[in-house]
PDB file of N, CA, C and O in Angstrom:
ATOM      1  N   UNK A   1       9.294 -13.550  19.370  1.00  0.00           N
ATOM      2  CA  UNK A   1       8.159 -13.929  20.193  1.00  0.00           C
ATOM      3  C   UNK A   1       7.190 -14.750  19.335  1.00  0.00           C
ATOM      4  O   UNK A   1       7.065 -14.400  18.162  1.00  0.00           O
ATOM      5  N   UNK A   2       6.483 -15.811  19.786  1.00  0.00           N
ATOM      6  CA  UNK A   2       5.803 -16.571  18.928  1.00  0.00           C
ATOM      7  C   UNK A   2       4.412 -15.627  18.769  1.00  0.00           C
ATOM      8  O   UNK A   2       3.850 -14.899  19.587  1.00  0.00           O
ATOM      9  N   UNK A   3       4.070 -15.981  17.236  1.00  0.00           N
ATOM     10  CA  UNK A   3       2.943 -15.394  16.628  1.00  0.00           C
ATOM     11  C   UNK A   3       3.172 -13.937  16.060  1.00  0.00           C
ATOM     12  O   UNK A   3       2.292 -13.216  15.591  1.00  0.00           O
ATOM     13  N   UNK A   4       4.558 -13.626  16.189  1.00  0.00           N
ATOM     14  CA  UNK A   4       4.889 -12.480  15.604  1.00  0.00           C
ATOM     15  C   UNK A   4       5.598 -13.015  14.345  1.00  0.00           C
ATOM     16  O   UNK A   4       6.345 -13.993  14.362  1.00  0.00           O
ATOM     17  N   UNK A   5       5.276 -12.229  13.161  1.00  0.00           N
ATOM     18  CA  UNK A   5       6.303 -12.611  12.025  1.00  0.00           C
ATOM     19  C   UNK A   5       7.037 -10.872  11.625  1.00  0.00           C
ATOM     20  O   UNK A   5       6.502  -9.843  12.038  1.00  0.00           O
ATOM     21  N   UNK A   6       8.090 -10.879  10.918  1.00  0.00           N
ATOM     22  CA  UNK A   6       8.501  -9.853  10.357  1.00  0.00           C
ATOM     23  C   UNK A   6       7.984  -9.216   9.465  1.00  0.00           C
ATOM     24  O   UNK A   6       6.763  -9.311   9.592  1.00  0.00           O
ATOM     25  N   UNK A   7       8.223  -8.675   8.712  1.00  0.00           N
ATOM     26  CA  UNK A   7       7.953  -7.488   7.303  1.00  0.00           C
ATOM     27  C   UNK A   7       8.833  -8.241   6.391  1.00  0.00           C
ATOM     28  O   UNK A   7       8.466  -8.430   5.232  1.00  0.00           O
ATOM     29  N   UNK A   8       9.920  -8.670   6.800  1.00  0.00           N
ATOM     30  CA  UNK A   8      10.841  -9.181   5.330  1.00  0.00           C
ATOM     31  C   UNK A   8      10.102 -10.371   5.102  1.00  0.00           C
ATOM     32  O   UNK A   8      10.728 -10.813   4.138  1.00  0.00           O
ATOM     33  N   UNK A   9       9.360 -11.048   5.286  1.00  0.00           N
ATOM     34  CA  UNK A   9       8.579 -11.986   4.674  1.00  0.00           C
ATOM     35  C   UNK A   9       6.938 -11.463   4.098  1.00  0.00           C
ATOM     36  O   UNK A   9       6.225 -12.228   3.448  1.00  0.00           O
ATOM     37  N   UNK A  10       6.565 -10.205   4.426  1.00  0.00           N
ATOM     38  CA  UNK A  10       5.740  -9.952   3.914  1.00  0.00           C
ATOM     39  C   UNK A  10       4.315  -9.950   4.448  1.00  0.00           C
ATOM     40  O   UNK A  10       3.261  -9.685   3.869  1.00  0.00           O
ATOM     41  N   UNK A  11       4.677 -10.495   6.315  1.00  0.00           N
ATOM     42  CA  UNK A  11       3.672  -9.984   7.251  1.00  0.00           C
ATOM     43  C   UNK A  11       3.921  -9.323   8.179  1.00  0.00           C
ATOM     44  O   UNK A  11       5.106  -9.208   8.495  1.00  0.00           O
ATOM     45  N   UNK A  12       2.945  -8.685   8.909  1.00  0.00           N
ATOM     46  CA  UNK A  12       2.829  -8.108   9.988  1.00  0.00           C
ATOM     47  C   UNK A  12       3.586  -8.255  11.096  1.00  0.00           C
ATOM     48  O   UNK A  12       3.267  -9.224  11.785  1.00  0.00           O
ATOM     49  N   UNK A  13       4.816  -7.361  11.627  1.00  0.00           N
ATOM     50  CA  UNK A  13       4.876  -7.581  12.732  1.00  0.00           C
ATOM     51  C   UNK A  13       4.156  -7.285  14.088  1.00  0.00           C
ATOM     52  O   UNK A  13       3.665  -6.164  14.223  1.00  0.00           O
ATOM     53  N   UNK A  14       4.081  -7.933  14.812  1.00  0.00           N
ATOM     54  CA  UNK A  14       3.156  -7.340  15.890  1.00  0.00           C
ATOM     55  C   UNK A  14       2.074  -7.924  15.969  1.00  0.00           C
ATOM     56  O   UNK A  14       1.520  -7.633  17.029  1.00  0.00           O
ATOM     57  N   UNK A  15       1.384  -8.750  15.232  1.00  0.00           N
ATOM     58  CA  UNK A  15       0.220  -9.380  14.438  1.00  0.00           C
ATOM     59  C   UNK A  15      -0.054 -10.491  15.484  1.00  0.00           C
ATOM     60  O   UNK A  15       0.695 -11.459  15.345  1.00  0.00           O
ATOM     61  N   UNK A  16      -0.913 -10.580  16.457  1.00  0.00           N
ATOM     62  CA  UNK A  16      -0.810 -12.100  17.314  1.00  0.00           C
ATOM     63  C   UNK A  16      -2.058 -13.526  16.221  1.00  0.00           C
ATOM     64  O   UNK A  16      -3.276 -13.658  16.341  1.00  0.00           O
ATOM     65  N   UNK A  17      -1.451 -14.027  15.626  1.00  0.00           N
ATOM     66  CA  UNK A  17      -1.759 -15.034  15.232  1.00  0.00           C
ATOM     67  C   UNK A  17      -1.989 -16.366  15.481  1.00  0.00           C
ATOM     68  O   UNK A  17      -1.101 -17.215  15.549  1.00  0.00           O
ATOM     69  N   UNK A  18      -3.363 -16.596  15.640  1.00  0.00           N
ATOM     70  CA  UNK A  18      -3.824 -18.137  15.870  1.00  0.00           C
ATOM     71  C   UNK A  18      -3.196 -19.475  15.439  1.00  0.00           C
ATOM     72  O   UNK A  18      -2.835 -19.729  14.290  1.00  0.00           O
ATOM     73  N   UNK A  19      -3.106 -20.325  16.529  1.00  0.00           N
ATOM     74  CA  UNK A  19      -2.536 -21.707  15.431  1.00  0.00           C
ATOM     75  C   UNK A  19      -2.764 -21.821  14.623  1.00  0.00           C
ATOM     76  O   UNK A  19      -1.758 -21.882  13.916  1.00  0.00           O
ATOM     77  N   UNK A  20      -4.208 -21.983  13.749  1.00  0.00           N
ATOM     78  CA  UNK A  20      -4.678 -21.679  12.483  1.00  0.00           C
ATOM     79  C   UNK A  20      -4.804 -21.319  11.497  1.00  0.00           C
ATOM     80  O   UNK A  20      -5.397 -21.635  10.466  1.00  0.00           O
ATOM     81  N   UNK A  21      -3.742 -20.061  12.105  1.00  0.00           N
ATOM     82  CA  UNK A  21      -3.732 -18.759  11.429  1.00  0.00           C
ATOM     83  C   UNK A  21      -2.236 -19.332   9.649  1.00  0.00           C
ATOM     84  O   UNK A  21      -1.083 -19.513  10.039  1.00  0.00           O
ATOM     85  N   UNK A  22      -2.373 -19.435   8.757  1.00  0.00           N
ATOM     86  CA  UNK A  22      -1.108 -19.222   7.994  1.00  0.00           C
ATOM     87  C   UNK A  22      -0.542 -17.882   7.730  1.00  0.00           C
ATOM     88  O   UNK A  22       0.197 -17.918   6.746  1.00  0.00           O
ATOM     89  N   UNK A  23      -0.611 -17.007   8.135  1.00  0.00           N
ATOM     90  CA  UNK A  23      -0.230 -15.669   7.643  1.00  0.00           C
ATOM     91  C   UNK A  23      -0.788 -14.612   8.583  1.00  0.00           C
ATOM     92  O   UNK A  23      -1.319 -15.104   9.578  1.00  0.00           O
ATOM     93  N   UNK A  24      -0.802 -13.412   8.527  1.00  0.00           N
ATOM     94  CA  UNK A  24      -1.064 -12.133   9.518  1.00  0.00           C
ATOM     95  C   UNK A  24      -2.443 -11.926   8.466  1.00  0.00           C
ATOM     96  O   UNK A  24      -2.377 -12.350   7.312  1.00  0.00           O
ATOM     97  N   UNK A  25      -3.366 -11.414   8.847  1.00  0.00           N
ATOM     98  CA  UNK A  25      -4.279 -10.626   8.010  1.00  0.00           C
ATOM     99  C   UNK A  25      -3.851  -9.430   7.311  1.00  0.00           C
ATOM    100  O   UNK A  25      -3.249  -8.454   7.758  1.00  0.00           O
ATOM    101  N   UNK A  26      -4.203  -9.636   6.312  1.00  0.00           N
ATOM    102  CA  UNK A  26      -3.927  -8.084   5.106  1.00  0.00           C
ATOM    103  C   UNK A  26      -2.873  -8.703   4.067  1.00  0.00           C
ATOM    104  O   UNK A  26      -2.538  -8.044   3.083  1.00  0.00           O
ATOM    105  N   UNK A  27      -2.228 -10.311   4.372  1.00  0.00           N
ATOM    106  CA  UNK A  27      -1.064 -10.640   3.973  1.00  0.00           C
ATOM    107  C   UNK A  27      -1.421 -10.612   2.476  1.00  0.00           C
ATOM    108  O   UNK A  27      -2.567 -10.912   2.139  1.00  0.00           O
ATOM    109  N   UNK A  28      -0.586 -10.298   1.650  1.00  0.00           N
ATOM    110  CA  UNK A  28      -0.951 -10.912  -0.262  1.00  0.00           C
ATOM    111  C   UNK A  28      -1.480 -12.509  -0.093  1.00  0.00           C
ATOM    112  O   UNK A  28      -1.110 -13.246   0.821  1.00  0.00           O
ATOM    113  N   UNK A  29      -2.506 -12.925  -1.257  1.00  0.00           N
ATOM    114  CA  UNK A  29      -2.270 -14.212  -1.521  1.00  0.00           C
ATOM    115  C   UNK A  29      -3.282 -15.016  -0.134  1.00  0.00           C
ATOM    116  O   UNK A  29      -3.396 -16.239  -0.057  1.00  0.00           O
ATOM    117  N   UNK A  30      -3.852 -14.163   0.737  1.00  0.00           N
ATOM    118  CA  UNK A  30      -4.666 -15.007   1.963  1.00  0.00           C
ATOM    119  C   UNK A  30      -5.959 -14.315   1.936  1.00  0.00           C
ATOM    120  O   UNK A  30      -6.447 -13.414   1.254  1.00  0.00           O
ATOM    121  N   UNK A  31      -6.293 -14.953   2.784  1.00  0.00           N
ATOM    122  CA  UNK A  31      -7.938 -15.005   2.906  1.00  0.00           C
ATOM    123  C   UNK A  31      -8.717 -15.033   4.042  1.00  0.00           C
ATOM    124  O   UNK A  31      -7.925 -15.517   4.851  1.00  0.00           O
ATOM    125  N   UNK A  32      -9.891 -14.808   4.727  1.00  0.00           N
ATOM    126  CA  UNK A  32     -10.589 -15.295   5.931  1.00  0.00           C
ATOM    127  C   UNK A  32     -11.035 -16.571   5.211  1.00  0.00           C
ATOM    128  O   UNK A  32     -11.151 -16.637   3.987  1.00  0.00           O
ATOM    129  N   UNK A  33     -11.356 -17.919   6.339  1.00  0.00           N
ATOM    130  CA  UNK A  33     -11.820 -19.191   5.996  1.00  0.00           C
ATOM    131  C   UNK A  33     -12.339 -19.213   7.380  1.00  0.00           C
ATOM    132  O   UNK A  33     -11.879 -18.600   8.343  1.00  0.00           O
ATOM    133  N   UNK A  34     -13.499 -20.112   7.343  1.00  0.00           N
ATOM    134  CA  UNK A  34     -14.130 -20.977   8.466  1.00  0.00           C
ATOM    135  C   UNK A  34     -13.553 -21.744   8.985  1.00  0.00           C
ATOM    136  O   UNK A  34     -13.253 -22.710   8.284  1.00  0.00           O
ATOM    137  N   UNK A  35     -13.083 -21.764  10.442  1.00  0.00           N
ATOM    138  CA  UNK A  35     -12.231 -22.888  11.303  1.00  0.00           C
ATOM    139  C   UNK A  35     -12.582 -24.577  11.251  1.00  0.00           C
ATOM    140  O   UNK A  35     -13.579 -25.108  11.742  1.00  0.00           O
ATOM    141  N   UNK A  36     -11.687 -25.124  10.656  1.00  0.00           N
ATOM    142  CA  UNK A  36     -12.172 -25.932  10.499  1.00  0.00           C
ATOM    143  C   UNK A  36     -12.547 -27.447  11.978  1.00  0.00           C
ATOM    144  O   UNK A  36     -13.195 -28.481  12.136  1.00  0.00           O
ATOM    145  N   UNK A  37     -11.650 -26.598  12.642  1.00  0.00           N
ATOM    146  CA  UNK A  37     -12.196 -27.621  13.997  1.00  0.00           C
ATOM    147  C   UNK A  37     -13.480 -26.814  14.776  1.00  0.00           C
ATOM    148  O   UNK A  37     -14.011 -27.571  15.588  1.00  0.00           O
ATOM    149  N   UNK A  38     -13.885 -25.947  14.746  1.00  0.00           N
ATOM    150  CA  UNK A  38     -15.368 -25.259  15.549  1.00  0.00           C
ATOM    151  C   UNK A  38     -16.528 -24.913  14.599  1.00  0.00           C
ATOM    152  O   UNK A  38     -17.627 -24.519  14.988  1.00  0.00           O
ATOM    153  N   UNK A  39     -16.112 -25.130  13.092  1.00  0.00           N
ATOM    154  CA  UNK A  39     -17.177 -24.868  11.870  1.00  0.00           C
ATOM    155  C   UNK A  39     -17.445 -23.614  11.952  1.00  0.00           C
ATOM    156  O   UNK A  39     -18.276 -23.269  11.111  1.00  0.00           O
ATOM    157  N   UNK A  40     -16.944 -22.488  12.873  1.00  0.00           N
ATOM    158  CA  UNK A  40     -16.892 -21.178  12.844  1.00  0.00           C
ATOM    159  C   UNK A  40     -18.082 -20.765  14.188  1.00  0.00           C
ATOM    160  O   UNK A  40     -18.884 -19.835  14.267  1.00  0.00           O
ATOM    161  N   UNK A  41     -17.838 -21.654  14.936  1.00  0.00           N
ATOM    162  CA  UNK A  41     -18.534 -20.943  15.913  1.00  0.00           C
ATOM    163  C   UNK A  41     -17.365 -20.500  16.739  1.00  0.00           C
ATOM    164  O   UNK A  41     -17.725 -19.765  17.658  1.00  0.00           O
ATOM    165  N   UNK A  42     -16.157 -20.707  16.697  1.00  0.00           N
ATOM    166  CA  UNK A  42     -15.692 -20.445  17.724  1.00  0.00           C
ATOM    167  C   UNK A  42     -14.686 -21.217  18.960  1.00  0.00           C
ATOM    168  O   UNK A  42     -13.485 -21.167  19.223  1.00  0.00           O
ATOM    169  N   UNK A  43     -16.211 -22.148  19.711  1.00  0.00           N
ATOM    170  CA  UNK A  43     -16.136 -22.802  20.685  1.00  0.00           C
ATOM    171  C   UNK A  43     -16.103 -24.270  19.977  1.00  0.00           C
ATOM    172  O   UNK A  43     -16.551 -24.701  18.915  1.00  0.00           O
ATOM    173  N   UNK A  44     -15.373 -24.831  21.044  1.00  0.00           N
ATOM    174  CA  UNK A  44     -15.201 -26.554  20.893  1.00  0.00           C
ATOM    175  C   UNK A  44     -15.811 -27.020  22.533  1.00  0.00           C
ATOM    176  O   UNK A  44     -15.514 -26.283  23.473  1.00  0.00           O
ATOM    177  N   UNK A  45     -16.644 -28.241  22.781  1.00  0.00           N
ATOM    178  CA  UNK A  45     -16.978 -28.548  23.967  1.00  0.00           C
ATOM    179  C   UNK A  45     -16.649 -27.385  24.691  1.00  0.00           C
ATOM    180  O   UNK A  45     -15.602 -27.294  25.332  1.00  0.00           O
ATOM    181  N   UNK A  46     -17.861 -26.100  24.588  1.00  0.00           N
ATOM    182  CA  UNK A  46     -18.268 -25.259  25.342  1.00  0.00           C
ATOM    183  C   UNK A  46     -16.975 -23.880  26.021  1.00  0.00           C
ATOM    184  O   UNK A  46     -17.189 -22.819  26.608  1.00  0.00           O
ATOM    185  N   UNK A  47     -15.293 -24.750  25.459  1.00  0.00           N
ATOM    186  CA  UNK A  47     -14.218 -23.616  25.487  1.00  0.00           C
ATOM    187  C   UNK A  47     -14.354 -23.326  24.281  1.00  0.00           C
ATOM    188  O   UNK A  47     -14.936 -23.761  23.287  1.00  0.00           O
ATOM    189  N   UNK A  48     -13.305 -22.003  24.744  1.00  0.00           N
ATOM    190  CA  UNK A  48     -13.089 -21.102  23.292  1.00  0.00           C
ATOM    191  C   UNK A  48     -11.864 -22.213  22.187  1.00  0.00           C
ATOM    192  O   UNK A  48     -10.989 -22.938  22.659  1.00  0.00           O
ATOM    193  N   UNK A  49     -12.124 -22.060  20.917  1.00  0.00           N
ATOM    194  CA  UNK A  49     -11.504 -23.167  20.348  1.00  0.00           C
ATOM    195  C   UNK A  49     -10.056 -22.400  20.301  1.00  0.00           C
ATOM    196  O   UNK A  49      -9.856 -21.188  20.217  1.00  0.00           O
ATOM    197  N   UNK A  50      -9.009 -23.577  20.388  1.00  0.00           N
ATOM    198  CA  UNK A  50      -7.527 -23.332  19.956  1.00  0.00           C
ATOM    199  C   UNK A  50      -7.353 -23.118  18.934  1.00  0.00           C
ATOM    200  O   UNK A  50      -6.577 -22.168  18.832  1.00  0.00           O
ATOM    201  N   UNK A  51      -7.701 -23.542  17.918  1.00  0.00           N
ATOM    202  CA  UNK A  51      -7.404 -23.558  16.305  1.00  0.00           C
ATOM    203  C   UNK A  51      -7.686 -22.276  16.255  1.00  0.00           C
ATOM    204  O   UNK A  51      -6.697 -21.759  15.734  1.00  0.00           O
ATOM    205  N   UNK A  52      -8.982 -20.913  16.654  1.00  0.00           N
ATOM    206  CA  UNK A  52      -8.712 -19.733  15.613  1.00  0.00           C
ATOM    207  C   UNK A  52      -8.791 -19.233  16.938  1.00  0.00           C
ATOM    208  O   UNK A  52      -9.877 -18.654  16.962  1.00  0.00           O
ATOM    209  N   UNK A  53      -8.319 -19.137  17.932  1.00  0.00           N
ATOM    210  CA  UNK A  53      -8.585 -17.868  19.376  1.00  0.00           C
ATOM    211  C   UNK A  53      -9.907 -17.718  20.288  1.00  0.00           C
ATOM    212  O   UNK A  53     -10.111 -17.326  21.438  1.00  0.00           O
ATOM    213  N   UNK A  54     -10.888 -18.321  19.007  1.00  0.00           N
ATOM    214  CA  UNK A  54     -12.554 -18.496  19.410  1.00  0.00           C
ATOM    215  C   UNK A  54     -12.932 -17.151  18.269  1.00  0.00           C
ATOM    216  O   UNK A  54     -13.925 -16.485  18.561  1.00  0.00           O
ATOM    217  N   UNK A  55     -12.180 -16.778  17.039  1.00  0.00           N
ATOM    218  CA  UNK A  55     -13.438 -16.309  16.545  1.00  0.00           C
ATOM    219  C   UNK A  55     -13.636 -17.198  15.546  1.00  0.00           C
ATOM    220  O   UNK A  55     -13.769 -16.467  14.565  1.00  0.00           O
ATOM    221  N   UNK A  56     -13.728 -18.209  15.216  1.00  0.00           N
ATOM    222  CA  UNK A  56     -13.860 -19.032  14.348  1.00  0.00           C
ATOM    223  C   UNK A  56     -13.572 -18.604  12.902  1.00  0.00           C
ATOM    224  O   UNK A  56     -14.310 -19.021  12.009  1.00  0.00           O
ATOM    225  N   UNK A  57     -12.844 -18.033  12.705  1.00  0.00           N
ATOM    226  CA  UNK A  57     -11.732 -18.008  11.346  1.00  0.00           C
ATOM    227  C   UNK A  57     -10.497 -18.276  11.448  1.00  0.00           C
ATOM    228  O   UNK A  57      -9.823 -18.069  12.457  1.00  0.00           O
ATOM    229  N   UNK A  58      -9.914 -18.993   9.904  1.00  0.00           N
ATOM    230  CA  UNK A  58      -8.356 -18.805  10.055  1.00  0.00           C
ATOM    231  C   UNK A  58      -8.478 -17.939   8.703  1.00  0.00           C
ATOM    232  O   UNK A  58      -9.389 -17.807   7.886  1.00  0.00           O
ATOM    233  N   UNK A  59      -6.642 -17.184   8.853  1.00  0.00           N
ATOM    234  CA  UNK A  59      -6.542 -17.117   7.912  1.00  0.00           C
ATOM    235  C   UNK A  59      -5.467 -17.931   7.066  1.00  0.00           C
ATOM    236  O   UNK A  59      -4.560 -18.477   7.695  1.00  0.00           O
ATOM    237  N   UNK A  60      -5.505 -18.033   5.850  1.00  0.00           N
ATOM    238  CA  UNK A  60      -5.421 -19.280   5.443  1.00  0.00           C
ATOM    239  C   UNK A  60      -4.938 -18.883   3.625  1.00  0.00           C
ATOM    240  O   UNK A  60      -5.523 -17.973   3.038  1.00  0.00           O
ATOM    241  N   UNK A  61      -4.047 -19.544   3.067  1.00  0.00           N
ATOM    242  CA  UNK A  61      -3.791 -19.114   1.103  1.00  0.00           C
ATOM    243  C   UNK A  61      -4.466 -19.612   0.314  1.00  0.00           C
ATOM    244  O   UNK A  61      -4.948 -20.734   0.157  1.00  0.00           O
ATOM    245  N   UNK A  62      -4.489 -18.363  -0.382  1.00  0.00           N
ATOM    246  CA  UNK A  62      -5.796 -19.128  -1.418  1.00  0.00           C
ATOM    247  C   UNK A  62      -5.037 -19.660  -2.606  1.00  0.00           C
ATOM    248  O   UNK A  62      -3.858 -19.502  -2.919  1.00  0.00           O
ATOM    249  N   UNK A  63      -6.172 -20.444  -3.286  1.00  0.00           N
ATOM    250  CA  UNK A  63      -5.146 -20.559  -4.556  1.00  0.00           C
ATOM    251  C   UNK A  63      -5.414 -20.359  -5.561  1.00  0.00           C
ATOM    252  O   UNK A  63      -6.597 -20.229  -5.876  1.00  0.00           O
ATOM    253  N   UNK A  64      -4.684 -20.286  -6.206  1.00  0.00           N
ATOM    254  CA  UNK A  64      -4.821 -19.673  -8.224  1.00  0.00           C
ATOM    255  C   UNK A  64      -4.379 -20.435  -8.999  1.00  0.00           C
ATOM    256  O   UNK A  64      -3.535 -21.218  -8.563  1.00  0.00           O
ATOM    257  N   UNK A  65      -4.750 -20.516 -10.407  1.00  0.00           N
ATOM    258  CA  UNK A  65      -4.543 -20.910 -11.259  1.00  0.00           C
ATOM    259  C   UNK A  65      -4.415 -20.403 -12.730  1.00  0.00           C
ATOM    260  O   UNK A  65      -4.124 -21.189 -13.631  1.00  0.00           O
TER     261      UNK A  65
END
């Protein structure tokens, strides 16, 4: 089913994930970030935005060095 990922990769199954979304929350290696199409409000022209569901986060990998 789309927006579900498995456990053998190391996310959540069951997890409904935003277009936005790279990973399930809790995943190793990710993060909350500010949506970058609603700046974290959410809404785009007054709908709820596609990119994070409307809460205006994705989650998203961080990186290291």
């Amino acid at each position: 089913m789309a927006g579900e990922r498995s456990k053998s990769d190391g996310r959540q199954t069951g997890v409904k994930l935003n277009p936005g979304d790279q990973a399930g929350p809790g995943t190793p290696g990710t993060g909350e970030n500010t949506c970058p199409d609603c700046g974290g409000s959410g809404r785009v022209n007054a709908q709820p935005c596609k990119t994070c569901g409307g809460t205006g986060k994705v989650i998203e990998g961080i990186s290291g060095g």
